[in-house]
The first five atom37 places (N, CA, C, CB, O) and aatype in JSON, in Angstrom:
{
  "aatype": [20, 20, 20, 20, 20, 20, 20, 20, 20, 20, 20, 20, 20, 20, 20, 20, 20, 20, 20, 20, 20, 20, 20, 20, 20, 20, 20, 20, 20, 20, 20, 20, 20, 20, 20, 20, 20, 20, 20, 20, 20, 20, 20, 20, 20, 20, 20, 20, 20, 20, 20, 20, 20, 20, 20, 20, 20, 20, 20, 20, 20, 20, 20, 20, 20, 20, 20, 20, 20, 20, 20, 20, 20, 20, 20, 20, 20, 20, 20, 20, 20, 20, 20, 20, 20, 20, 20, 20, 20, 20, 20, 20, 20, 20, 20, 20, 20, 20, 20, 20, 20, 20, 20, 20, 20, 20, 20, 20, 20, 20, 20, 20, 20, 20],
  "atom_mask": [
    [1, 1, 1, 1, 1],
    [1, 1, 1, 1, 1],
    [1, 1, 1, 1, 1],
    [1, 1, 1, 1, 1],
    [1, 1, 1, 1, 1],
    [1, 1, 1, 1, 1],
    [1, 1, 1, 1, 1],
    [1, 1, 1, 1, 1],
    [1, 1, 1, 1, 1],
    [1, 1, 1, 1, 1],
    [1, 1, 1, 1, 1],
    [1, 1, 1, 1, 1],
    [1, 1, 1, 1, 1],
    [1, 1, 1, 1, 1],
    [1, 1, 1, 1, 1],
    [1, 1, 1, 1, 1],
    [1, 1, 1, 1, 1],
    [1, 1, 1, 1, 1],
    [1, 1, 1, 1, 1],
    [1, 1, 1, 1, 1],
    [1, 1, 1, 1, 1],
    [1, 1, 1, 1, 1],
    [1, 1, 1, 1, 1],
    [1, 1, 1, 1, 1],
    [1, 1, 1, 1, 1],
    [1, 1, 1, 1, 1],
    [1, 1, 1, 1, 1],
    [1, 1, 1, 1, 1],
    [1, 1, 1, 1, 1],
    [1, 1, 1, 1, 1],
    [1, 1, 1, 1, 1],
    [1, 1, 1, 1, 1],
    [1, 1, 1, 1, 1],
    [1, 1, 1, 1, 1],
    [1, 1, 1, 1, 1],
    [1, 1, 1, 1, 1],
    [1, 1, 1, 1, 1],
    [1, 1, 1, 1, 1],
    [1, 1, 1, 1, 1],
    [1, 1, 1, 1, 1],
    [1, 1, 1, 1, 1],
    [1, 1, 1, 1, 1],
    [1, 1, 1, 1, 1],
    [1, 1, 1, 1, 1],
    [1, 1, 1, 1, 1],
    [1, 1, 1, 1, 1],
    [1, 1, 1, 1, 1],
    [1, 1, 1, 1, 1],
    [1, 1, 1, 1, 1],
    [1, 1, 1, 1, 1],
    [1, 1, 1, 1, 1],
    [1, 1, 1, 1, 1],
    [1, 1, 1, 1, 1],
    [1, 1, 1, 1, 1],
    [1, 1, 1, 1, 1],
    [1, 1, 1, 1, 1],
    [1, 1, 1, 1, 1],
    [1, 1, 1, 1, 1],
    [1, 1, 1, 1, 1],
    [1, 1, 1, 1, 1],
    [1, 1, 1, 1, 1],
    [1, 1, 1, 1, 1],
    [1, 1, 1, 1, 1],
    [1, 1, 1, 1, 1],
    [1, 1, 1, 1, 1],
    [1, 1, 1, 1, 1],
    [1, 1, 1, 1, 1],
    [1, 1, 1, 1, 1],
    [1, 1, 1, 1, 1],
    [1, 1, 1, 1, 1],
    [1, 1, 1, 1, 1],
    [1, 1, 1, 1, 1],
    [1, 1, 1, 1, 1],
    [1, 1, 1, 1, 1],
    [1, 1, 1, 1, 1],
    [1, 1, 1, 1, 1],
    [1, 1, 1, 1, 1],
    [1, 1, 1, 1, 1],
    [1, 1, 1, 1, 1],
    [1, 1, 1, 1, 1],
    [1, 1, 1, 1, 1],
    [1, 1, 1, 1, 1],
    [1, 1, 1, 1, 1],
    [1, 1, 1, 1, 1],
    [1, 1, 1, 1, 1],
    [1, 1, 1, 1, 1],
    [1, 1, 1, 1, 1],
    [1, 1, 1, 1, 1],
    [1, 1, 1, 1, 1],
    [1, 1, 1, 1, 1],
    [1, 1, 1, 1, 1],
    [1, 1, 1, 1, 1],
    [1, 1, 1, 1, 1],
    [1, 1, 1, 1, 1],
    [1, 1, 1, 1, 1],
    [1, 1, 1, 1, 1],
    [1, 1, 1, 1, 1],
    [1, 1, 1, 1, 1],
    [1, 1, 1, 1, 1],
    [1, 1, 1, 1, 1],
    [1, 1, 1, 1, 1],
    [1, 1, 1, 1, 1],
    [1, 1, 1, 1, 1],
    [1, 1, 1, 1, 1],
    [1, 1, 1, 1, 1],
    [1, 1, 1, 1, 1],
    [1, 1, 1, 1, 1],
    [1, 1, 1, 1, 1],
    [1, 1, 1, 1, 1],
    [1, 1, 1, 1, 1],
    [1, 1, 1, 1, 1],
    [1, 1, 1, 1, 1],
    [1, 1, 1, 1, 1],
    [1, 1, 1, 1, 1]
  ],
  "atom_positions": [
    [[3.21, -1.57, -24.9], [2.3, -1.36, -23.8], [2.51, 0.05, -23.24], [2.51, -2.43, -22.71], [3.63, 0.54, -23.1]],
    [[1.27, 0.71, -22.89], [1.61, 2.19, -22.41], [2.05, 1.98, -20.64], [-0.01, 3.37, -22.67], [2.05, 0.9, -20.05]],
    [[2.37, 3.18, -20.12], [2.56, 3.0, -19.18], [1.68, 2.81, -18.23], [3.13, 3.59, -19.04], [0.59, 2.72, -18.8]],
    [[1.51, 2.64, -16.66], [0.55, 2.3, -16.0], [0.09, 3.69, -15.89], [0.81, 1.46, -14.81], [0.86, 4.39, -16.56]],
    [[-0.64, 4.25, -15.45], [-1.59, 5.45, -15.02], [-0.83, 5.56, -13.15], [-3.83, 4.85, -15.21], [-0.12, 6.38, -12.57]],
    [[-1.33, 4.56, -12.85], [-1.25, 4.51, -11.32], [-0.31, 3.1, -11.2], [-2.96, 4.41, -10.48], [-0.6, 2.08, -11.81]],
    [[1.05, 3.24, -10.17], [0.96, 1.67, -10.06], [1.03, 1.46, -8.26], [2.51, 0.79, -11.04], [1.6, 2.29, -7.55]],
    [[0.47, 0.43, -7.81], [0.27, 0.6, -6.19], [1.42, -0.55, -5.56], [-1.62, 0.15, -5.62], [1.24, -1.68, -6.02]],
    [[2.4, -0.44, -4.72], [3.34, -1.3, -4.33], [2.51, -1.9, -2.65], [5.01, -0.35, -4.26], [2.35, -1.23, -1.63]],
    [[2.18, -3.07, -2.86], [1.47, -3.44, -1.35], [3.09, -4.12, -0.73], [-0.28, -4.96, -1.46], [4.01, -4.67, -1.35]],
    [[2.94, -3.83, 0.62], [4.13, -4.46, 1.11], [3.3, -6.16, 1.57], [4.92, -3.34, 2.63], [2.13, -6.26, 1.94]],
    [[4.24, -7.31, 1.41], [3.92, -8.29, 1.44], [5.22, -9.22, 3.12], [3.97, -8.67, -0.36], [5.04, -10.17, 3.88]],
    [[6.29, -8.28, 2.92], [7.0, -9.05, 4.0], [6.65, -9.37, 5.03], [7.85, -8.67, 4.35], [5.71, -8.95, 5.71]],
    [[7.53, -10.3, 5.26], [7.05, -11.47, 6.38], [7.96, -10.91, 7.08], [7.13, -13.25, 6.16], [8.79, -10.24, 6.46]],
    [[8.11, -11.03, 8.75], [9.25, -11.47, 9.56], [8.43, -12.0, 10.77], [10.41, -10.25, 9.92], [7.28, -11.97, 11.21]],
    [[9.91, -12.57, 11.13], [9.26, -13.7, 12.26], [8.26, -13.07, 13.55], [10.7, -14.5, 13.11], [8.28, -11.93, 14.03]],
    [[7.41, -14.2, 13.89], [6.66, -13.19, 15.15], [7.55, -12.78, 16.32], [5.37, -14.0, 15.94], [8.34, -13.61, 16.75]],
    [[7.48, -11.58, 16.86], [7.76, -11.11, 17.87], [8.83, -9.75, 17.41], [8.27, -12.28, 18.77], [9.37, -8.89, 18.11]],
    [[8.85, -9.99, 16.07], [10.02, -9.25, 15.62], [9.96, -7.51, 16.22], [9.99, -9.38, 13.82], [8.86, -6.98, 16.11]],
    [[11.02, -6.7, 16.78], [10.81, -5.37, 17.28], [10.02, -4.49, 15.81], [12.51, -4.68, 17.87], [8.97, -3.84, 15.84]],
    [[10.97, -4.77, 14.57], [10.04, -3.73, 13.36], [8.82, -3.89, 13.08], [10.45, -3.76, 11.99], [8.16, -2.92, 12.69]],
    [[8.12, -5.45, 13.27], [6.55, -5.74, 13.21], [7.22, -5.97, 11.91], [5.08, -4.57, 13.55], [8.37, -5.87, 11.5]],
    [[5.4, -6.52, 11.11], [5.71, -7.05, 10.13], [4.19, -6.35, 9.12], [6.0, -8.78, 10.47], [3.11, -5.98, 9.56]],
    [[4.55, -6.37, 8.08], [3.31, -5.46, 6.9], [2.54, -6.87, 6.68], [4.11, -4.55, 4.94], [1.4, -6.58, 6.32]],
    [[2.71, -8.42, 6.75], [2.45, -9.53, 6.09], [1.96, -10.22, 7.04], [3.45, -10.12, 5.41], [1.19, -11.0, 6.48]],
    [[1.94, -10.47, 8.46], [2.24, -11.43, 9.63], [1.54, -12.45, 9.0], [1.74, -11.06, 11.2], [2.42, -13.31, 8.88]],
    [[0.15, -13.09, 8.36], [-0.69, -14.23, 8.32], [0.2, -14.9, 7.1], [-2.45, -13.89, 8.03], [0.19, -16.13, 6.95]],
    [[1.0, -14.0, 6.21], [1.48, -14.95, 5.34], [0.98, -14.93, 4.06], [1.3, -16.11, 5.81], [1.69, -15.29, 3.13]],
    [[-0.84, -14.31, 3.78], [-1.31, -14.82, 2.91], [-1.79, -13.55, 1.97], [-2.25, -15.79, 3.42], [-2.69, -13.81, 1.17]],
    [[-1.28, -12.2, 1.99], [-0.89, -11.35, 0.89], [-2.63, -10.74, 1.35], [-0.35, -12.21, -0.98], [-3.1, -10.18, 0.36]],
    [[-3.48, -10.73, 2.37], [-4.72, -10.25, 2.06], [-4.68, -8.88, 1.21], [-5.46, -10.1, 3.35], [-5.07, -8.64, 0.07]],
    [[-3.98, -8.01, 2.28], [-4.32, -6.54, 1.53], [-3.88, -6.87, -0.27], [-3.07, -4.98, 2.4], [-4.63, -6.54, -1.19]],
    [[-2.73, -7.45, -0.45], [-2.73, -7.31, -1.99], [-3.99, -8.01, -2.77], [-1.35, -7.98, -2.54], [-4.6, -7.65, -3.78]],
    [[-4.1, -8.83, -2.16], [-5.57, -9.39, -2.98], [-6.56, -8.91, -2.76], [-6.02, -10.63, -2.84], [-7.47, -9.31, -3.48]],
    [[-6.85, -8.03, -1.9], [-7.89, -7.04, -1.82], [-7.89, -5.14, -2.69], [-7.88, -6.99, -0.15], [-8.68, -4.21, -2.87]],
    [[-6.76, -5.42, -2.9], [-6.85, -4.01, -4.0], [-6.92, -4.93, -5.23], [-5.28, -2.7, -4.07], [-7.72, -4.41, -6.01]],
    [[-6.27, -6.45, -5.9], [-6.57, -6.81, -6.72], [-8.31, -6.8, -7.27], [-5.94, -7.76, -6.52], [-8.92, -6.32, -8.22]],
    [[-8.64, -7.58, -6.08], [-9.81, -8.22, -5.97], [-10.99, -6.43, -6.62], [-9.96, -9.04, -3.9], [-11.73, -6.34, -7.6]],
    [[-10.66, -5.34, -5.54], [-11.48, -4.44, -5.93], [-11.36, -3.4, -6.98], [-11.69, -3.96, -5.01], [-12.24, -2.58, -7.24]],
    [[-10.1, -3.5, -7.62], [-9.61, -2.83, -8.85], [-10.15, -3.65, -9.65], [-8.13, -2.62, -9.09], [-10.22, -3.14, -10.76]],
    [[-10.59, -4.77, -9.62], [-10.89, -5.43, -10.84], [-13.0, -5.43, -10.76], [-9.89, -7.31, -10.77], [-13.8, -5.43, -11.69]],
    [[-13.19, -5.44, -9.42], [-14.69, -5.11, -9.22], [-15.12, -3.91, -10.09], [-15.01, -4.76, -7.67], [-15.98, -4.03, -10.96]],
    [[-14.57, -2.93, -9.86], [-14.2, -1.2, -10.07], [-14.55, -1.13, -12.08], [-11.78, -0.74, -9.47], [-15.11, -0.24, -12.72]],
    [[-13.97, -2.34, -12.53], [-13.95, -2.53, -13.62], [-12.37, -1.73, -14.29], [-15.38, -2.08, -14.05], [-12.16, -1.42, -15.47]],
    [[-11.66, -1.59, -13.39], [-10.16, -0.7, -13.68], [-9.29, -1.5, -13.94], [-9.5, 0.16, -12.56], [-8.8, -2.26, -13.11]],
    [[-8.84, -1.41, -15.72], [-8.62, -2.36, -15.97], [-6.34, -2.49, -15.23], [-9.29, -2.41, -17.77], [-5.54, -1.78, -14.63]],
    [[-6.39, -3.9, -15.89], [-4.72, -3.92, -15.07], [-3.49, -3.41, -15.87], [-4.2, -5.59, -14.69], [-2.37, -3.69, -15.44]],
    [[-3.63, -2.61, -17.08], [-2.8, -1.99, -17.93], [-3.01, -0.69, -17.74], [-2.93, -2.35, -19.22], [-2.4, 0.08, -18.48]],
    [[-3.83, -0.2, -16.8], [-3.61, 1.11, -16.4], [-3.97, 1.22, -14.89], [-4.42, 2.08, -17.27], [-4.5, 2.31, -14.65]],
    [[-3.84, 0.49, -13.87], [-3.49, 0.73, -12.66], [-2.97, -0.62, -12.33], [-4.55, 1.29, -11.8], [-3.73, -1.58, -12.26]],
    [[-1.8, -0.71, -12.15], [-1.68, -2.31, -11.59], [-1.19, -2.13, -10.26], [-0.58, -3.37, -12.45], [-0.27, -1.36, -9.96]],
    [[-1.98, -3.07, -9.26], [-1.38, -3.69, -7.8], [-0.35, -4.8, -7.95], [-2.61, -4.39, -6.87], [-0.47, -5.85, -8.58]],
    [[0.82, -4.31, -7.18], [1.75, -5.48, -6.99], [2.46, -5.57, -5.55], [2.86, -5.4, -8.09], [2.86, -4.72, -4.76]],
    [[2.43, -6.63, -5.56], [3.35, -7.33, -4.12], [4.63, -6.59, -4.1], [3.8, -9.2, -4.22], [5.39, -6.46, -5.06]],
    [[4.81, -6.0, -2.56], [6.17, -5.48, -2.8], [6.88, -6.3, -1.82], [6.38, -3.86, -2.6], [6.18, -6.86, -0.98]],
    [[8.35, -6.51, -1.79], [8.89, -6.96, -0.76], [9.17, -5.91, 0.33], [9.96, -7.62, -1.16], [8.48, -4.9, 0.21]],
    [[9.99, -5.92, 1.32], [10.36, -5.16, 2.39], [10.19, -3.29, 1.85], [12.06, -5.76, 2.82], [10.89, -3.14, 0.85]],
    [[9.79, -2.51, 2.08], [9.67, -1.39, 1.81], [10.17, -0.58, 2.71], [8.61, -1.19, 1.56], [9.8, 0.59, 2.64]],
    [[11.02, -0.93, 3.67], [11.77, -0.26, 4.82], [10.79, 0.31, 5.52], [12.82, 0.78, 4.47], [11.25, 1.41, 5.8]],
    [[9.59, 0.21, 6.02], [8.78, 1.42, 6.53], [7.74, 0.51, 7.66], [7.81, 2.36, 5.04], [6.57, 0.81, 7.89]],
    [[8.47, -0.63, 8.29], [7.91, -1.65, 8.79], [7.05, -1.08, 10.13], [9.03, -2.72, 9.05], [5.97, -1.49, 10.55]],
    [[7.64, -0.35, 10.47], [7.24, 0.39, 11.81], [5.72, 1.46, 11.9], [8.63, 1.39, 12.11], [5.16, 2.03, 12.83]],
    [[5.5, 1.37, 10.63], [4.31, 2.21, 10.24], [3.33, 1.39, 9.26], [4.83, 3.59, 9.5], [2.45, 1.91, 8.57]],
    [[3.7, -0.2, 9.33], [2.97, -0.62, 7.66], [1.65, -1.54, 8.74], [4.42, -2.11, 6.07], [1.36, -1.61, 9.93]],
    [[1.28, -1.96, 7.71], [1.28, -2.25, 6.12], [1.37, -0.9, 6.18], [-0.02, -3.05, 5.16], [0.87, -0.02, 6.89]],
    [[2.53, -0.95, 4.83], [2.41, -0.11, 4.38], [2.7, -0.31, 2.6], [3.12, 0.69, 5.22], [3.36, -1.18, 2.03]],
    [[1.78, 1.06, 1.92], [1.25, 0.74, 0.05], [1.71, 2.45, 0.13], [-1.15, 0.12, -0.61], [1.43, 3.46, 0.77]],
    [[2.79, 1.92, -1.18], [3.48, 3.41, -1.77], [2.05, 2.96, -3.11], [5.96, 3.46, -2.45], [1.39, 1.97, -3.41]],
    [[2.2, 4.53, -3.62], [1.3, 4.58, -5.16], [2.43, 5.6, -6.02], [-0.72, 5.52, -5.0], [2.91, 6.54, -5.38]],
    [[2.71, 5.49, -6.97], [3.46, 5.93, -7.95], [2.79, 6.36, -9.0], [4.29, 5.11, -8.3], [1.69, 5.81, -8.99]],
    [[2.95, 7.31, -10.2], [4.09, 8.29, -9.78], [3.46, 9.09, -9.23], [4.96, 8.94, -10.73], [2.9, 9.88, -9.98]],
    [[3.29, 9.24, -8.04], [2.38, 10.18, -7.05], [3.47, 10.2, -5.98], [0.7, 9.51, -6.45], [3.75, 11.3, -5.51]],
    [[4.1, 9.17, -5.55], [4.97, 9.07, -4.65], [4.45, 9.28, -3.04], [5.95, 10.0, -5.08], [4.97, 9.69, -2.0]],
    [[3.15, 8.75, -3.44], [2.71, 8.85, -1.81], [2.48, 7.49, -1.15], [1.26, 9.7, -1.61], [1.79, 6.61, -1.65]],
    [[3.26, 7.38, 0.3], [3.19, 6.57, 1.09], [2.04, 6.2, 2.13], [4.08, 6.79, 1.5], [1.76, 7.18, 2.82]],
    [[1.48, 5.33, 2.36], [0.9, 4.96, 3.23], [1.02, 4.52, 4.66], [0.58, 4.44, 2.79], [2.18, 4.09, 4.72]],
    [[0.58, 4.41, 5.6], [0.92, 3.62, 6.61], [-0.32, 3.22, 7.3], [1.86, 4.24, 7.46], [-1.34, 3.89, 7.47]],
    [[0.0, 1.62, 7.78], [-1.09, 1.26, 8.99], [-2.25, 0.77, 8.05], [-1.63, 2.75, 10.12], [-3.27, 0.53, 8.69]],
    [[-2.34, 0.59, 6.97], [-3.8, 0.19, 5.67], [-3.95, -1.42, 6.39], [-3.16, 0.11, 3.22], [-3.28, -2.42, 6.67]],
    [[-5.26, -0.9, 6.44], [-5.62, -2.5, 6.71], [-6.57, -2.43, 5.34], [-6.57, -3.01, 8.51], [-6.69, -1.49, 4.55]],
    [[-7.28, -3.9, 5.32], [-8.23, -4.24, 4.19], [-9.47, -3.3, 4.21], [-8.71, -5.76, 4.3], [-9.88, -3.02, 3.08]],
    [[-10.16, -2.76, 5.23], [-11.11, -1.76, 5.34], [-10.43, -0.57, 4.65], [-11.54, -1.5, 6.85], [-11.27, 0.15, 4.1]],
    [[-9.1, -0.11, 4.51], [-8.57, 1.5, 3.39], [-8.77, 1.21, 2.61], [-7.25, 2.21, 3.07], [-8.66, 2.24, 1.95]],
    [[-9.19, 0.06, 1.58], [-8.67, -0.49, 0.32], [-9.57, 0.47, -0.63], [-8.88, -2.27, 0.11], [-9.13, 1.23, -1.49]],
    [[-11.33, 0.19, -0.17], [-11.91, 1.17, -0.61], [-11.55, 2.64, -0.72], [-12.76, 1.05, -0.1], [-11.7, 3.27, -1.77]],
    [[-11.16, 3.08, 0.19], [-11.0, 4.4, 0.1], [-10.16, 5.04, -0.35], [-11.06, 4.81, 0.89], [-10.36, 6.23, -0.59]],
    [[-8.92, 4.45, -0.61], [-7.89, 4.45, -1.37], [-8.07, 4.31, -2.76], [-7.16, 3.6, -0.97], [-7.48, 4.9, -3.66]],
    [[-8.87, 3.56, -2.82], [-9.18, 3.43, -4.33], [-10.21, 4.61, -4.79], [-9.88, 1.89, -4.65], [-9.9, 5.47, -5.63]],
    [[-11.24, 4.55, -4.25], [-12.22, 5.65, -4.67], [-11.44, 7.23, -4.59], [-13.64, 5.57, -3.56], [-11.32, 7.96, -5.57]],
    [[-11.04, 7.52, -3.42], [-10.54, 8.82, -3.37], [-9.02, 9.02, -4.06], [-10.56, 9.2, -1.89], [-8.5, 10.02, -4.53]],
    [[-8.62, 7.88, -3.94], [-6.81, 8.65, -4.78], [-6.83, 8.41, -5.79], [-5.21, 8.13, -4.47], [-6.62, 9.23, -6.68]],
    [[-7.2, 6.71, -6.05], [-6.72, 6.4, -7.38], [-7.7, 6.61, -8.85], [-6.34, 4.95, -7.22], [-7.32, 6.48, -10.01]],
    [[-9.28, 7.04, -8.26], [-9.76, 7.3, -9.01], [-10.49, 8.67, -9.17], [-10.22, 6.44, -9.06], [-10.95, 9.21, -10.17]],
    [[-10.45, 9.05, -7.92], [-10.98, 10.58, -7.77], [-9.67, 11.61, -7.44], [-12.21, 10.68, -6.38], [-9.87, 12.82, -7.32]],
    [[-8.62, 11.15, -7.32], [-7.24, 12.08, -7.15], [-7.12, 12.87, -6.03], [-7.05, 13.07, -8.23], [-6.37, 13.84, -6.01]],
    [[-8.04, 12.42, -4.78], [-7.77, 12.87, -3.51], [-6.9, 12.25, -2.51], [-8.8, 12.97, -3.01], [-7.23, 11.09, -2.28]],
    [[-6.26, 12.5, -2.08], [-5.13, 11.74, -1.28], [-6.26, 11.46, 0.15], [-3.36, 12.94, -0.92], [-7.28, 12.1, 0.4]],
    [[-5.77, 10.52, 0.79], [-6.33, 9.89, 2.0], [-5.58, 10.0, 3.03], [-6.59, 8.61, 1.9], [-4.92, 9.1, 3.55]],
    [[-5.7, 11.77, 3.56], [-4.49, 11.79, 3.86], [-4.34, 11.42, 5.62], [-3.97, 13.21, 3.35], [-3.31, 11.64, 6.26]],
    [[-5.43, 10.91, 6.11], [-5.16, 9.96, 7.37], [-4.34, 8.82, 7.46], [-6.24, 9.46, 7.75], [-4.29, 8.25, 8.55]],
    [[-3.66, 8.35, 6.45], [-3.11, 7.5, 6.11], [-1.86, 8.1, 5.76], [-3.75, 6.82, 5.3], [-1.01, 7.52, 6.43]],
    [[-1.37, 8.91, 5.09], [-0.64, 9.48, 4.36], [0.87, 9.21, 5.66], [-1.35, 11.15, 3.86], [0.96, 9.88, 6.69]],
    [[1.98, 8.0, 5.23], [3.19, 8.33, 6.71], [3.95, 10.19, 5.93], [5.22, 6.32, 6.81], [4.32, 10.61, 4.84]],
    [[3.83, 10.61, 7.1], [4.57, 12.38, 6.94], [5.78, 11.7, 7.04], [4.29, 13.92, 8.34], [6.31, 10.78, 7.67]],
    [[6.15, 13.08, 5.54], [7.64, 12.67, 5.28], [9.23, 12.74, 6.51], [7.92, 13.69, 4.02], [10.42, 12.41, 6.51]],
    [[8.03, 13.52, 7.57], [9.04, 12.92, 9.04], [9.58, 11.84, 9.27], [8.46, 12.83, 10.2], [10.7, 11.45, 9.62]],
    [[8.52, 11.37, 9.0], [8.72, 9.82, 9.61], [9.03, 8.8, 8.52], [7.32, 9.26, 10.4], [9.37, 7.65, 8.81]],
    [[8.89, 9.27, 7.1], [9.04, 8.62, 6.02], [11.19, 8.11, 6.18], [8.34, 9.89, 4.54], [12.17, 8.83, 6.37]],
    [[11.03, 6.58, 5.97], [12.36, 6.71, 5.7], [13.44, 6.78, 7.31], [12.4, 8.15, 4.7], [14.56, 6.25, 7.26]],
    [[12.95, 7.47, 8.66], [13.26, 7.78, 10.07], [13.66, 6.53, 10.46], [12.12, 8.36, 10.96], [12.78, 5.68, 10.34]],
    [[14.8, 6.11, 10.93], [14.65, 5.22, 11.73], [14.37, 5.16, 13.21], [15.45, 4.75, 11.52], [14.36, 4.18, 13.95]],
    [[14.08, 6.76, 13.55], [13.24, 6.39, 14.86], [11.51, 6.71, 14.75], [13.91, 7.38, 16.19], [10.83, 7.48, 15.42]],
    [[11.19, 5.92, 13.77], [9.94, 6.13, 13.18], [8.76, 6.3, 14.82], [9.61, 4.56, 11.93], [8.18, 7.36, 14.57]],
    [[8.39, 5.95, 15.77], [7.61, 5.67, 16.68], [7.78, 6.84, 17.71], [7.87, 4.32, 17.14], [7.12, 6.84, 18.75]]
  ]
}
């Protein structure tokens, strides 16, 4: 199998409500990942050259949801299901970064992210 082209890490963690880091997952039920599934596969892009996957904790709770894309190495923050499009059209298929979204490598990784 060749390698992926693009691969997109959606953060999926849960933590309990009220938690101070917030949570990338709170409902439980993976929307954003099934919504880049759902429109990568609309797109007709197939899953051996861009695959979406569930990530667990991505340390970056304070800024998420948050979706790394590889090997691009760019982070996201704050994506709700309305970026999904645009993320897709402009990065992953037109190679423009979205960069309203983009967490700066300030804050990338910070633990006084806020």
């Amino acid at each position: 199998m060749a390698k992926f082209e693009k691969h997109i890490f959606i953060c999926t963690n849960q933590r309990p409500d009220g938690n101070p880091r917030s949570c990338c997952n709170p409902s439980g039920n993976a929307e954003l990942h099934r919504a880049f599934k759902e429109k990568l596969s609309a797109r007709g892009i197939p899953g051996d050259k861009v695959r979406a996957n569930k990530a667990g904790c991505l340390e970056q709770c304070e800024v998420g949801p948050t979706v790394v894309v590889y090997p691009d190495a760019v982070w996201y923050g704050g994506v709700t299901p309305a970026d999904v499009d645009e993320i897709i059209d402009s990065h992953i298929v037109g190679g423009r970064l979205v960069e309203r979204l983009i967490i700066p490598d300030s804050v990338l990784n910070n633990t006084q992210k806020k």
